[in-house]
TORSESE-19655 format. One line per field, with one value per residue: residue in one letter; x, y, z of N, C-alpha, C, O in turn; residue number from 1. Coordinates in steps of 0.2 Angstrom, whole numbers, m for minus. Example, Ala and Ser with C-alpha at 12.3 -4.5 7.8 and 13.67 -1.06 7.14 Angstrom:
REM TORSESE-19655
res = [A S] $
n.x = [66 64] $
n.y = [m28 m11] $
n.z = [39 35] $
ca.x = [62 68] $
ca.y = [m22 m5] $
ca.z = [39 36] $
c.x = [66 64] $
c.y = [m16 0] $
c.z = [39 39] $
o.x = [71 67] $
o.y = [m17 6] $
o.z = [42 40] $
n = [1 2] $
//
This chain:
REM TORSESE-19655
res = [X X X X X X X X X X X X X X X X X X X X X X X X X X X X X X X X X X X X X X X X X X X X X X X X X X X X X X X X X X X X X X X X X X X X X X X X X X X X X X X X X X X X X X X X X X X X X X X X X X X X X X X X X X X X X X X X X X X X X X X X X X X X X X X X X X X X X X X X X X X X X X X X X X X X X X X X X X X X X X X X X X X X X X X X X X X X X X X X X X X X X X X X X X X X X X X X X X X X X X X X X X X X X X X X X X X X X X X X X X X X X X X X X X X X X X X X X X X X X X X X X X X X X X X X X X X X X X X X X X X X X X X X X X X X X X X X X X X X X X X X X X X X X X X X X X X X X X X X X X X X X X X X X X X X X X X X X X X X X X X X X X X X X X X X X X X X X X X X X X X X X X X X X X X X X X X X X X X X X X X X X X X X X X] $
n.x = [193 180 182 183 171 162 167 161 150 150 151 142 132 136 135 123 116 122 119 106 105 110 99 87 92 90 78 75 69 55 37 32 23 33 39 34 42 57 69 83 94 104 110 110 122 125 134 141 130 119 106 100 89 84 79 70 71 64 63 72 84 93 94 102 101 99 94 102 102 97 91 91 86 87 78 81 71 67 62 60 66 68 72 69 77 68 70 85 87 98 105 115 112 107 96 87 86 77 66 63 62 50 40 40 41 35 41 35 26 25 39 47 48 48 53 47 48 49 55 55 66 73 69 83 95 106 115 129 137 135 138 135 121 108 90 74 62 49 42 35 32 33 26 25 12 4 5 13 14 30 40 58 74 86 103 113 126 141 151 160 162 155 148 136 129 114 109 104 101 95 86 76 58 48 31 26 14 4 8 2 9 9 2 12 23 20 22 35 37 33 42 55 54 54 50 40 44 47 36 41 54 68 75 90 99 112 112 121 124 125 133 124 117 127 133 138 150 152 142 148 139 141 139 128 133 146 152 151 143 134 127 120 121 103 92 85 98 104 107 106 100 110 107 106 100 90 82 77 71 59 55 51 42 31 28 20 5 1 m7 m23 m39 m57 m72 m72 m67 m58 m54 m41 m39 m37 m29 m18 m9 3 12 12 21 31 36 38 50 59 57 64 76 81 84 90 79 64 49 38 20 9 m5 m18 m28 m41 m49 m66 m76 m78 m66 m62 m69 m62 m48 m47 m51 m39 m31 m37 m34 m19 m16 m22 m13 m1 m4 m7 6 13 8 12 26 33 42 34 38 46 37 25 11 2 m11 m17 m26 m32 m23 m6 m7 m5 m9 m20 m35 m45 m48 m55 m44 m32 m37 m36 m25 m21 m29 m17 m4 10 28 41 57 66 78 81 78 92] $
n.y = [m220 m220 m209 m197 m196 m196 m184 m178 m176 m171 m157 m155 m154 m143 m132 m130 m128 m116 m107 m108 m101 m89 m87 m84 m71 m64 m64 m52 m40 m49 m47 m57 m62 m64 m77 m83 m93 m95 m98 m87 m86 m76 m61 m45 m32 m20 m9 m7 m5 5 18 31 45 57 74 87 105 118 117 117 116 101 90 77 62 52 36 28 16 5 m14 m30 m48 m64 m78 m97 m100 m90 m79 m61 m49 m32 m17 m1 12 28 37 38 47 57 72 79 90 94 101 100 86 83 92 82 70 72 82 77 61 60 51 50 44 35 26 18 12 m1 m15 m26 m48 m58 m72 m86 m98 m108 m100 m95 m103 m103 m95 m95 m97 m84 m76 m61 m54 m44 m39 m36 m34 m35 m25 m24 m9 m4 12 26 22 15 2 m2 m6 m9 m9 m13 m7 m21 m25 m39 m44 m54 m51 m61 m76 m76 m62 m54 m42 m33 m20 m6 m3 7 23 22 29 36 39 54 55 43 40 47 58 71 82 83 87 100 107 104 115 127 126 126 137 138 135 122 111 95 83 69 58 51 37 25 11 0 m14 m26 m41 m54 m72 m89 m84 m77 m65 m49 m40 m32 m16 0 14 31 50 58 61 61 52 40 28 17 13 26 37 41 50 43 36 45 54 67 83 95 113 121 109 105 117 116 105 107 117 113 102 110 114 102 100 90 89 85 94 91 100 116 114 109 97 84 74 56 54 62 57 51 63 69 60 60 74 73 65 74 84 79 76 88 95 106 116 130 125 133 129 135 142 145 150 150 165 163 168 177 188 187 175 166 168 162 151 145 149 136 125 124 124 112 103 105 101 85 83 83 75 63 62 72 86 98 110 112 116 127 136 143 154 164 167 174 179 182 178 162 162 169 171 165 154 136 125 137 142 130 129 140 136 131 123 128 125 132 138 143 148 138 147 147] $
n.z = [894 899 906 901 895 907 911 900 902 915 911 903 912 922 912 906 921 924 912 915 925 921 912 921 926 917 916 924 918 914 921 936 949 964 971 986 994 988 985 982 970 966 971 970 970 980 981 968 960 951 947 937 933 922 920 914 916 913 900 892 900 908 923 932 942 956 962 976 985 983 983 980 972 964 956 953 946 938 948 951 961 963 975 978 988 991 999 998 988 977 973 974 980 998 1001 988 988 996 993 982 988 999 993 979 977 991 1002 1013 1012 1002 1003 995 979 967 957 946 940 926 918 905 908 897 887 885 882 876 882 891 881 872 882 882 878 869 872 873 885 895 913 929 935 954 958 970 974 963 951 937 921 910 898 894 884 889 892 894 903 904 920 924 930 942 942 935 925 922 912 906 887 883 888 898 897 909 914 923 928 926 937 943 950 942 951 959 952 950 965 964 956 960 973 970 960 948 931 920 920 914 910 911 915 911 912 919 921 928 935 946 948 962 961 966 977 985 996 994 1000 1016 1014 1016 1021 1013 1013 1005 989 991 982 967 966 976 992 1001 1017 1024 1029 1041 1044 1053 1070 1073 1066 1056 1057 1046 1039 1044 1042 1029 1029 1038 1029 1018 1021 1024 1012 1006 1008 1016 1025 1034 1036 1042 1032 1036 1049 1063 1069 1064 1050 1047 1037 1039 1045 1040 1036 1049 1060 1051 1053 1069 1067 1062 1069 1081 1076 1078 1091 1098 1092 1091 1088 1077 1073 1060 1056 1041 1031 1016 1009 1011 1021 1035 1040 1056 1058 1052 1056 1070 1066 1061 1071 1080 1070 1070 1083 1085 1077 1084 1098 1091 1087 1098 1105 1099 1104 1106 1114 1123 1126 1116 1104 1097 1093 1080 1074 1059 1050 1035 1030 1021 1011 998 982 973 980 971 963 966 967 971 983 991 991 1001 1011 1024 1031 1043 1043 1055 1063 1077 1089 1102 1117 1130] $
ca.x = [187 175 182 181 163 161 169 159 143 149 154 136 128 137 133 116 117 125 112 98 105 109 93 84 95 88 72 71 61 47 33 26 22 39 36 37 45 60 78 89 101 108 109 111 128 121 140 142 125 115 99 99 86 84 76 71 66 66 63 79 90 95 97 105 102 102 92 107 99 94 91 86 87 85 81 84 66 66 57 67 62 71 66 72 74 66 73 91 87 104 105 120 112 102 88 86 87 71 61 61 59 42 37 39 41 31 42 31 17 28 47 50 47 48 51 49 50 50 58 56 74 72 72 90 100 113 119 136 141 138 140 132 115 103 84 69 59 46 43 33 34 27 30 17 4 4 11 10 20 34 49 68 79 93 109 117 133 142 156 163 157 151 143 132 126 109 110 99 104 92 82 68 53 43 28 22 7 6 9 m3 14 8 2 18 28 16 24 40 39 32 43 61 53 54 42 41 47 43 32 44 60 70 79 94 103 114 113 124 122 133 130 123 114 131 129 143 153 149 144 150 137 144 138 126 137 154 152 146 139 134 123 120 115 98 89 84 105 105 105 105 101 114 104 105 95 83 77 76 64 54 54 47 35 26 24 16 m1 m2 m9 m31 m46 m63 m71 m74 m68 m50 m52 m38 m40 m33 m22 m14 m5 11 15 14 26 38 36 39 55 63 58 66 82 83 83 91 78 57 44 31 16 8 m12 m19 m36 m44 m53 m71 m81 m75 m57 m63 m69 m55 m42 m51 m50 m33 m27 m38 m31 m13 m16 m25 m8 3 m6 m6 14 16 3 18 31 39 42 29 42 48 31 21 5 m2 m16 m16 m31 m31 m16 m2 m10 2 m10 m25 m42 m52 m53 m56 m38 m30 m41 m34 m16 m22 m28 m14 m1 17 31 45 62 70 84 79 81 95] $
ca.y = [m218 m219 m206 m194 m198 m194 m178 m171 m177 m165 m150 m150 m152 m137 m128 m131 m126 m109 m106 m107 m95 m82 m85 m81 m64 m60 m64 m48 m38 m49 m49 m64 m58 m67 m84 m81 m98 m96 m97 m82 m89 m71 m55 m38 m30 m12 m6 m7 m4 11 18 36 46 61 79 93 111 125 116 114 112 94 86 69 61 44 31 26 11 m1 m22 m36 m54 m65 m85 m101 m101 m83 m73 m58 m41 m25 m10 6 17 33 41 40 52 61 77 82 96 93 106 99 80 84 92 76 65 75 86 73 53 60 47 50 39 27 28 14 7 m10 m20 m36 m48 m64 m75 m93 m100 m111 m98 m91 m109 m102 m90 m98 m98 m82 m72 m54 m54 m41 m41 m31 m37 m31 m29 m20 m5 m2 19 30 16 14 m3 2 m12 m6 m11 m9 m13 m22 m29 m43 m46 m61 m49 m65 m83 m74 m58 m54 m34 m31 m14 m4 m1 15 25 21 33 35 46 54 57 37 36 49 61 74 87 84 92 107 108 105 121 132 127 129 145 138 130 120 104 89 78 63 56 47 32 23 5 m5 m17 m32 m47 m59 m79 m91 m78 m72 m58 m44 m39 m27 m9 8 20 36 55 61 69 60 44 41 23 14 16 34 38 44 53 38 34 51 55 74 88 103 119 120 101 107 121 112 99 111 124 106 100 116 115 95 101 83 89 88 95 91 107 124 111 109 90 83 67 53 53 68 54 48 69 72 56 63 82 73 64 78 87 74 76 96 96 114 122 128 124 135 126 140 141 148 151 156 171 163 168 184 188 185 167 164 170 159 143 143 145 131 121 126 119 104 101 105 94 79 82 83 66 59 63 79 90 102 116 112 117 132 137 153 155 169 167 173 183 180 172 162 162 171 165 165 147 130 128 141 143 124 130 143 133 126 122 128 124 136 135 147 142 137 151 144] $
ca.z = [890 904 913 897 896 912 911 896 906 920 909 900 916 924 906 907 925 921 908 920 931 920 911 927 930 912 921 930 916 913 929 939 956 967 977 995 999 981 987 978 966 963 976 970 974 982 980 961 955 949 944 937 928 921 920 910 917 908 893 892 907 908 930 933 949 957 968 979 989 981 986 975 974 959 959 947 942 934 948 952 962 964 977 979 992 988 1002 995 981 977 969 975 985 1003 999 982 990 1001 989 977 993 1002 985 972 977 995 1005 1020 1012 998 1004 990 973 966 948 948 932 928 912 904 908 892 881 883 884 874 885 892 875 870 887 882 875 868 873 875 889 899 919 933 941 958 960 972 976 957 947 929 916 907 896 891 879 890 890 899 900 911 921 928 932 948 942 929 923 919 913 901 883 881 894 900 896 913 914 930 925 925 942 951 953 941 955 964 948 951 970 965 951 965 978 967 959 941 926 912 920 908 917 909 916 908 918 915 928 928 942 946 955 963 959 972 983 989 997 993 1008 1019 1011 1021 1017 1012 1013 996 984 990 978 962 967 980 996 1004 1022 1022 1037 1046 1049 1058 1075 1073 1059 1057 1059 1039 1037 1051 1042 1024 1031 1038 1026 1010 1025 1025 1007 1003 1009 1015 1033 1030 1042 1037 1030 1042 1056 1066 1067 1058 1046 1049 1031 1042 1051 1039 1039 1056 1062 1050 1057 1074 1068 1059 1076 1088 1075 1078 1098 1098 1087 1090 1079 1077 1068 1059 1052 1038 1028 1013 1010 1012 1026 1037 1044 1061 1058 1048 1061 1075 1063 1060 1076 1085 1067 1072 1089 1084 1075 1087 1101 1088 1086 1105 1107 1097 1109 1103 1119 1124 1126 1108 1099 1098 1090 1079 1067 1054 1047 1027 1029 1019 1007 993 979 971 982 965 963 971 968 975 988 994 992 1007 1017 1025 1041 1039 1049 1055 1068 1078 1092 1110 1122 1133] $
c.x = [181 176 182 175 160 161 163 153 144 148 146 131 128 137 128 113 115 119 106 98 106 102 87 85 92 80 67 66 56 42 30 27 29 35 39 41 55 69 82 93 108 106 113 116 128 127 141 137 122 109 101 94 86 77 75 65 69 65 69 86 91 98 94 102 99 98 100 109 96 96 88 90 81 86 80 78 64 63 61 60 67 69 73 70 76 70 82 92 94 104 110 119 107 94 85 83 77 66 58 59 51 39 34 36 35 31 39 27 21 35 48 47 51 48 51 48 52 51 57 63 77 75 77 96 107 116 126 140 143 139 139 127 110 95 80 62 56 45 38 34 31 29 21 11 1 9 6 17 20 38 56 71 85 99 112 121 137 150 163 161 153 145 142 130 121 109 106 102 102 87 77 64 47 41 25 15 3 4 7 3 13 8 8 21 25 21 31 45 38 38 52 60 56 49 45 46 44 42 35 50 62 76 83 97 108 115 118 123 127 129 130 121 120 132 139 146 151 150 144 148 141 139 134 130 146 156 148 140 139 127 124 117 111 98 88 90 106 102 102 106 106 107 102 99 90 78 75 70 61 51 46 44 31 23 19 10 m5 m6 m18 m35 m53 m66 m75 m72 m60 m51 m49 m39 m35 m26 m18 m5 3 14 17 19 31 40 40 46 59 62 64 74 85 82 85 85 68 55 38 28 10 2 m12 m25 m35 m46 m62 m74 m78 m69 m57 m63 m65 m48 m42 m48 m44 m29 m29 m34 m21 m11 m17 m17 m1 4 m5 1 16 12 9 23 34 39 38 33 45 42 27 16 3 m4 m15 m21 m29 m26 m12 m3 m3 0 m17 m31 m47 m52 m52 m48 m32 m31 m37 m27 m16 m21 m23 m9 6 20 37 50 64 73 81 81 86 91] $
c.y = [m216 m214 m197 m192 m194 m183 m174 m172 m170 m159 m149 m152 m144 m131 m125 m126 m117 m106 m106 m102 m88 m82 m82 m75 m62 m58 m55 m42 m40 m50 m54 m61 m63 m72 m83 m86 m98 m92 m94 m87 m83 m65 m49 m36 m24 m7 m4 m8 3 12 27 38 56 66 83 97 116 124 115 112 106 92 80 67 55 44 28 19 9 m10 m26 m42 m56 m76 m90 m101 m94 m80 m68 m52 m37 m20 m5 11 24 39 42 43 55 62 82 89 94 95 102 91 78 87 87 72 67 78 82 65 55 52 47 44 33 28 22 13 2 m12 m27 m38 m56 m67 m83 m96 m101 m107 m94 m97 m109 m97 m89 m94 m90 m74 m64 m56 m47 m41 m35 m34 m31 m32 m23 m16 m2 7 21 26 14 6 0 m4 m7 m11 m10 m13 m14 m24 m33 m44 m49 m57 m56 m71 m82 m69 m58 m43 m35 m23 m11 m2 6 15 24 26 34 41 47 53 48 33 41 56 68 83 92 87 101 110 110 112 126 131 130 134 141 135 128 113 99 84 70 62 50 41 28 17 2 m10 m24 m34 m52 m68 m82 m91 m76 m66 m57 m43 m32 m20 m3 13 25 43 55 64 65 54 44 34 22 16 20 32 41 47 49 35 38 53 62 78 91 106 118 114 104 112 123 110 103 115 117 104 104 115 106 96 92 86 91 89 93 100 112 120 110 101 87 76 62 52 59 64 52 56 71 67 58 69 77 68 69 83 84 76 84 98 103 119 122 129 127 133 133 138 145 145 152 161 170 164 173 183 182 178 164 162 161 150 143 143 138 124 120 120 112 101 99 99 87 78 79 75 62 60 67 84 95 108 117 115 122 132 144 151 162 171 167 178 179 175 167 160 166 170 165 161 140 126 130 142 136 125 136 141 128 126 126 129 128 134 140 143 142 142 146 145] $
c.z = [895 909 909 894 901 915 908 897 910 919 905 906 919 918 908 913 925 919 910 926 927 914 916 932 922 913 923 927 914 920 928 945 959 971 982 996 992 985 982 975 964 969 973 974 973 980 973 955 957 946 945 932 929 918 915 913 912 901 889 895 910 916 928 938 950 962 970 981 988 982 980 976 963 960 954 945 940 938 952 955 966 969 978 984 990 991 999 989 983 970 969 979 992 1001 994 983 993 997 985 983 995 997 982 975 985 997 1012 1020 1007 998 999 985 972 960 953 942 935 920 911 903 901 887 880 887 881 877 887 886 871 876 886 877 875 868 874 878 894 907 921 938 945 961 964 972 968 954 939 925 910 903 895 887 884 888 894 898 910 912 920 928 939 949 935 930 922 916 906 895 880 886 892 902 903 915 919 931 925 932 948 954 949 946 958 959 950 957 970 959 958 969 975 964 952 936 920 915 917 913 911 914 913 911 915 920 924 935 941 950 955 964 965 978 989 990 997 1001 1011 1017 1015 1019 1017 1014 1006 995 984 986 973 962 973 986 1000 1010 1022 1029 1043 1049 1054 1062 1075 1069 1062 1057 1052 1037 1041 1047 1035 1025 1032 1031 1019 1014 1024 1018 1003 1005 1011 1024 1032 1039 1038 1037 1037 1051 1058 1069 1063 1056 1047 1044 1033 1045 1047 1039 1045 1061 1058 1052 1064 1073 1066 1067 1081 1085 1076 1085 1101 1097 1092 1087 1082 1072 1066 1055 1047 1034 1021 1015 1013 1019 1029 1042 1052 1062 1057 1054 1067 1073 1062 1064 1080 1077 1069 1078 1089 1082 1080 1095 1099 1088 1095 1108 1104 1099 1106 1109 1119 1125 1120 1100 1102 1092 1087 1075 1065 1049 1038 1026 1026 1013 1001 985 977 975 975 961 968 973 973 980 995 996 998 1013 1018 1030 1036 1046 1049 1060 1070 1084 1099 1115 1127 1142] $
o.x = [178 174 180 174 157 158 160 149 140 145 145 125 123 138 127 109 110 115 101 94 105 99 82 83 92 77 62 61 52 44 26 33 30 29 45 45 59 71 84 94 114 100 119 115 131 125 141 138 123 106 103 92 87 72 80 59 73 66 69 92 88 104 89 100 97 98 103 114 90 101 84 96 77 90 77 79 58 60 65 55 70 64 79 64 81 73 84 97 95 104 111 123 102 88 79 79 73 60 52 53 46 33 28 30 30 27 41 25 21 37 55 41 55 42 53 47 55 48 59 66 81 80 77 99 112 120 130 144 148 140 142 128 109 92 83 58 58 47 37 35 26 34 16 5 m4 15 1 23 17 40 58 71 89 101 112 123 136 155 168 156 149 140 145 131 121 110 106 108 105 85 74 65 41 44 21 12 m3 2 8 2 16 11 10 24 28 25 33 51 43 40 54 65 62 43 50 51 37 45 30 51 58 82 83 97 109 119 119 122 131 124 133 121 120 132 144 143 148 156 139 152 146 133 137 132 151 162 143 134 143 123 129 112 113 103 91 90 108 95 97 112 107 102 97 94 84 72 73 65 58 46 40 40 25 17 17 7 m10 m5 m20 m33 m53 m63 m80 m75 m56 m46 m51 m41 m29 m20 m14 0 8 20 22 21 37 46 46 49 65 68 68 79 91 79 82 86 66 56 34 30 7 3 m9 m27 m30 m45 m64 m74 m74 m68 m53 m59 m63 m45 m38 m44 m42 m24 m24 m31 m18 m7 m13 m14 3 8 m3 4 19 14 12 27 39 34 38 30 46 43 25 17 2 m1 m14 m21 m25 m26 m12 0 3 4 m20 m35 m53 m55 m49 m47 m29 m27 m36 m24 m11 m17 m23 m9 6 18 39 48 66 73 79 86 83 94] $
o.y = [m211 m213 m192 m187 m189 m179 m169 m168 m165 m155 m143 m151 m140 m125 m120 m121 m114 m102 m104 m101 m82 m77 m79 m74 m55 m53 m54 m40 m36 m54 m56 m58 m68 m72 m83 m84 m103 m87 m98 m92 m84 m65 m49 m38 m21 m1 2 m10 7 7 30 34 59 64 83 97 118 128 112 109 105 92 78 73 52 49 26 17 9 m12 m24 m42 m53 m79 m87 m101 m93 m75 m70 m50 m39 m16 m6 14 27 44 48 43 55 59 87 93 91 93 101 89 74 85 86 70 65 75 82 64 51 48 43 41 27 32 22 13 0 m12 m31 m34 m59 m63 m87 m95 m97 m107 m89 m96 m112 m94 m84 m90 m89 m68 m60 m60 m44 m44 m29 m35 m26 m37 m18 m18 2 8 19 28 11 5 2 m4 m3 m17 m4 m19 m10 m25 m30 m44 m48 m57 m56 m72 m85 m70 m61 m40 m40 m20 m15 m1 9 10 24 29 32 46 43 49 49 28 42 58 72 88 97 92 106 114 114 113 128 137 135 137 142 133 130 111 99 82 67 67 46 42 27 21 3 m8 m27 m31 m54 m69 m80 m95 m74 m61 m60 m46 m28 m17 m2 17 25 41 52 69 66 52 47 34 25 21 19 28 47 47 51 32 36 54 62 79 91 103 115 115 104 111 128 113 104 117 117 102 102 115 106 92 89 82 96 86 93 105 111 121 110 100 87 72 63 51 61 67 52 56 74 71 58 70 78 66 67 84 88 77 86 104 105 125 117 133 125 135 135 133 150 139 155 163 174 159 176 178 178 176 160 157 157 145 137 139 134 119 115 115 108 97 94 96 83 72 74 72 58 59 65 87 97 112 122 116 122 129 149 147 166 176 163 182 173 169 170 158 168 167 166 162 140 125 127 144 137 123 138 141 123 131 126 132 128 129 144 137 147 141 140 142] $
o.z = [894 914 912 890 899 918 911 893 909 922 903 905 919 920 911 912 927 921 908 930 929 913 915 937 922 910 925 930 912 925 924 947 955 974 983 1000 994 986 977 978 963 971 973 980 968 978 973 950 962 944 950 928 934 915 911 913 908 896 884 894 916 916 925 941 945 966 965 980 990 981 976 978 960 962 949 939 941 935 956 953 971 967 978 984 989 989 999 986 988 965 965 982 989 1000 996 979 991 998 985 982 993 996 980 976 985 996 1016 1024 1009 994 1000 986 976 958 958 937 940 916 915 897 898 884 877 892 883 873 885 887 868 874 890 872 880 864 875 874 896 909 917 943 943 965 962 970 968 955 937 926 907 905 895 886 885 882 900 892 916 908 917 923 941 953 931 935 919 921 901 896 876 888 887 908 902 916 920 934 923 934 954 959 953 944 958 962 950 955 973 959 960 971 978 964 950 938 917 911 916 918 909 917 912 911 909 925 918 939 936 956 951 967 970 983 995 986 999 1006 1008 1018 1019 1015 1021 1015 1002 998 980 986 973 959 977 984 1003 1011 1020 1033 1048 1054 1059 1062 1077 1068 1068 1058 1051 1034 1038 1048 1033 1023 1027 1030 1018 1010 1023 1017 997 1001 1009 1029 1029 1044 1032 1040 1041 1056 1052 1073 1057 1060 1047 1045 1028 1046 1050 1041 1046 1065 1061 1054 1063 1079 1068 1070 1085 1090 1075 1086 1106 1100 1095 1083 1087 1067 1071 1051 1048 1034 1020 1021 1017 1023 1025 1045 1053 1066 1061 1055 1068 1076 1064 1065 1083 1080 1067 1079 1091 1086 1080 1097 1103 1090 1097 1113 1108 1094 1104 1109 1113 1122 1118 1094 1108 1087 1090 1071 1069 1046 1035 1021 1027 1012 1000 981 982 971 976 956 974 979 977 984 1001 1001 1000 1018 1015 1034 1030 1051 1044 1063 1066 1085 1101 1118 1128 1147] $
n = [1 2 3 4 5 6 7 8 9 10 11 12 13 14 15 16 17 18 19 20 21 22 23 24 25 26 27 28 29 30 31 32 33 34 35 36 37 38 39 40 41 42 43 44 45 46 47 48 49 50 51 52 53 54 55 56 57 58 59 60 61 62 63 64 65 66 67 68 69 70 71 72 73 74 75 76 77 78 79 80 81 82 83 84 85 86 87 88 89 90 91 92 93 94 95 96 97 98 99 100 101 102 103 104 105 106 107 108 109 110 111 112 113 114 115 116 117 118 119 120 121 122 123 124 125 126 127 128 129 130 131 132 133 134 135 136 137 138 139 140 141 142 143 144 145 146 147 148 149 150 151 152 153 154 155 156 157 158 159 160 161 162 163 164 165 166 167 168 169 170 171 172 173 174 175 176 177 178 179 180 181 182 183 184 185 186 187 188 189 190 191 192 193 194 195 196 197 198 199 200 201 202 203 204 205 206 207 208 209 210 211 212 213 214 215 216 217 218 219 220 221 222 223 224 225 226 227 228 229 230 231 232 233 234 235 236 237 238 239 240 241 242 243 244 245 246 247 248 249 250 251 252 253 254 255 256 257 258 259 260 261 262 263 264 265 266 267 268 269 270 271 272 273 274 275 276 277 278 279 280 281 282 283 284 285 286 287 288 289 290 291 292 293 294 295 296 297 298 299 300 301 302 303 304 305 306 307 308 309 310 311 312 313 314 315 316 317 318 319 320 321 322 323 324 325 326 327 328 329 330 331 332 333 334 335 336 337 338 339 340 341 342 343 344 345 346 347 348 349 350 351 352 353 354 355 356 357 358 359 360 361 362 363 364 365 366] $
//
C-alpha cells in the first residue's frame, strides 16, 4: 500500500512538474523583460525551427522568405526570449538577400531582432493532459531600434516529452511603418525597379525547443537556398566574396544613403561609422577587386563648387575606409559634382537622394 501511495505522490509531482515547463514554453508570447540571473529550462532547436513572412509587390506578386538564424532560450518561471539574425535573410537569390539586409532591416546599424514574452505557469496546469493547446497571447517585438507589443494566435503542441512546438496558427500582421522601416520600402522599390510594395508583412514560426536546456547537437550551416530550415551561412562565416558577391554589396551600399557630412562641408558625421566598417569588411572580403568611392551633389550652388565638394567628400570617405585598414592601393577617389543626377533637384527630397557616396569595383591591375 505504502509503495502505491508513494508512487501516485511521484507521478503528480512529475505531472505538475511538466505542466510548469510547458506552461512556461507557452510563456514566450506574453512580455516581462528576461532575468539575467534565470537558468533556461528549454533551448530552441536552430535546426528545426522557422520564422517566414511574407510580401506583396505589385499589388499583387506574393515573395516568401525566411529568417534562418535564430536562438532562444525559455525558463521554468515563464520568461522566454527569441532573436533573429537579420543578417540570414533568405530569398533564395544573393542580390535580392543584400538588399533586404542594408536597404530594409539596415543590418549595419540593428543586425538582429528580439521577442521576448513572459506567462503565469498556473494558468495552463492542464497541459500534460491535454498536450496541444490553442491561445492568443501577446509579446514584444524589438525590430530597428523599435519595441512595439504585438500578438498571435498560437498553438502548442507537445512533440515529445523532450520537444514542444510553439508555432503560429495565423500570420502575424507586422507593420513597417511601426518600426521606422517605411523609408526603407522606398529604397527597396528604387533599387529593384518596382512599386507598390505593401508596407505589411505577414509573418508566420514555428519554433521548437528541446526540454531541460538541452542543447540540440551540433548545427552544419548550409549555403542560402540549399535547405528549407535550419541555420545559413551569412557573410561573417566568409573568408572571401566571388566577384558576383563583390559587386552586389557594393552595387546596395551605394544605395542606403547612410554615409552623412554636415551641410556644404566634407567632414563626415560620426553616424557614417556603422557604414563605413561594413564598406571596409565587404572590401577586406573582395581582395582581388578596386573600389572606387565616388561623390556627388545636388544642383544648388554652381558646378564648380559642386564638383570641388564631392571630390574632397569622396576623399574624406576614402581616407576614413583606409583609417580602417582597407589597403591604400585598394581605394580611389572622384567627385562628380551634380552630374548624373538620379532624381529630379526640385525638392528637399530629391535633392538628399543626390547628394551621395557610391561605391564601384573593377579588377586589380596584376
Amino acid at each position: 500500500m505504502f509503495e502505491v501511495v508513494a508512487l501516485c505522490q511521484a507521478m503528480r509531482a512529475k505531472a505538475a512538474a511538466f505542466s510548469l515547463v510547458l506552461a512556461a514554453l507557452l510563456g514566450l508570447l506574453v512580455f516581462e523583460p528576461h532575468a539575467a540571473n534565470a537558468a533556461p529550462n528549454w533551448t530552441l532547436d536552430p535546426d528545426a525551427s522557422v520564422l517566414t513572412y511574407q510580401s506583396v509587390k505589385k499589388n499583387t506578386i506574393v515573395e516568401t522568405n525566411k529568417i534562418r538564424n535564430i536562438t532562444g532560450t525559455l525558463s521554468s518561471a515563464g520568461d522566454a526570449k527569441v532573436s533573429f539574425d537579420l543578417n540570414s535573410v533568405d530569398t533564395g537569390v544573393d542580390l535580392r538577400n543584400v538588399r533586404m539586409r542594408f536597404l530594409f532591416f539596415e543590418t549595419f546599424k540593428y543586425p538582429t531582432a528580439e521577442l521576448t514574452a513572459k506567462v503565469d505557469p498556473a494558468a495552463f496546469a492542464d497541459l500534460p493532459a491535454k498536450r496541444r493547446i490553442k491561445a492568443t497571447l501577446p509579446f514584444r517585438l524589438s525590430l530597428h531600434g523599435v519595441d512595439k507589443d504585438l500578438e498571435a494566435s498560437v498553438v502548442v503542441t507537445m512533440i515529445s516529452d523532450t520537444q514542444v512546438s510553439v508555432a503560429s496558427e495565423a500570420p502575424v500582421a507586422v507593420h513597417v511603418e511601426d518600426f521606422g522601416l517605411l523609408p526603407n520600402v522606398d529604397k527597396l522599390q528604387q533599387a529593384a525597379n518596382v512599386t507598390n510594395i505593401v508596407p505589411t508583412a505577414s509573418v508566420s514560426f514555428d519554433f521548437v525547443f528541446v526540454a531541460d536546456g538541452t542543447k540540440p547537437a551540433a548545427v552544419k550551416t548550409v549555403a542560402a537556398g540549399t535547405a528549407d530550415v535550419g541555420p545559413v551561412a551569412t557573410d561573417a562565416a566568409k573568408a572571401n566574396f566571388s566577384d558576383e558577391e563583390c559587386l552586389n554589396r557594393f552595387a546596395v551600399l551605394s544605395r542606403t544613403g547612410a554615409i552623412y557630412f554636415r551641410p556644404a562641408s566634407a567632414r563626415l558625421d560620426a553616424k557614417s561609422r556603422p557604414l563605413l566598417t561594413e564598406v571596409e569588411v565587404v572590401v577586406g572580403k573582395c581582395p582581388t577587386l578596386k573600389v572606387e568611392v565616388s561623390g556627388y551633389t545636388d544642383s544648388d550652388g554652381s558646378p564648380e563648387a559642386n564638383k570641388a565638394l564631392s571630390e574632397r567628400r569622396a576623399q574624406a570617405v576614402a581616407d576614413a575606409l583606409v583609417a580602417g585598414g582597407v589597403p591604400r592601393q585598394q581605394i580611389s577617389a572622384a567627385g562628380h559634382g551634380e552630374e548624373s543626377p538620379v532624381a529630379a533637384n526640385d525638392t528637399p527630397k530629391n535633392k538628399a537622394l543626390n547628394r551621395r557616396i557610391e561605391f564601384s569595383a573593377t579588377k586589380l591591375a596584376n
